[in-house]
N, C-alpha and C positions, 0 to 999 in steps of 0.2 A: 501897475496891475500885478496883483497874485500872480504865480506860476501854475496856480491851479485853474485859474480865470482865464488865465492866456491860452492854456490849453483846450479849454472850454468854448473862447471865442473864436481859438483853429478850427475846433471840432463842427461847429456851429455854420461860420464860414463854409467850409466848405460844403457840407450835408445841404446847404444853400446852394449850392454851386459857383460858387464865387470858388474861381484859378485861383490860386496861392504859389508865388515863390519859395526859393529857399530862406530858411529862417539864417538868418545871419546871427553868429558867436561871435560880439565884440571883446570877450573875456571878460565882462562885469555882469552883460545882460544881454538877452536873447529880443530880436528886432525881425518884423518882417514886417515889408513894403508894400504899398500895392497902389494906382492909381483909382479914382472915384469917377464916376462918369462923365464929369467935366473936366476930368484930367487933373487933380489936386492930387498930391500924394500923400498918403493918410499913412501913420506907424500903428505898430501896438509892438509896447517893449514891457519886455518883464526883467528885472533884475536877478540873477543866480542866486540863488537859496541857497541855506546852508546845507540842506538835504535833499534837495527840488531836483525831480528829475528831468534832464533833459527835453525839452517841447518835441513833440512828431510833426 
């Protein structure tokens, strides 16, 4: 996913009300976790751009 999409689907998320963690900086790409209502753990990772700014 785009850096611009990831931040789109934060934005999104939570304006839904869906709780959000912290976004985890594995140093290549940016990861946040969350469980699904059946208890699955679902990602959305975006990989560091070359000028991408940091996800909120």
């Amino acid at each position: 996913m785009s850096g611009d999409r990831f931040q789109a689907a934060l934005d999104q998320l939570r304006a839904a009300g869906v709780k959000l963690g912290a976004i985890e900086d594995t140093g290549i790409a940016y990861s946040i976790f969350k469980n699904d209502p059946d208890g699955h753990q679902v990602d959305l990772t975006t990989y560091h751009g070359k000028a991408g700014a940091t996800p909120k």
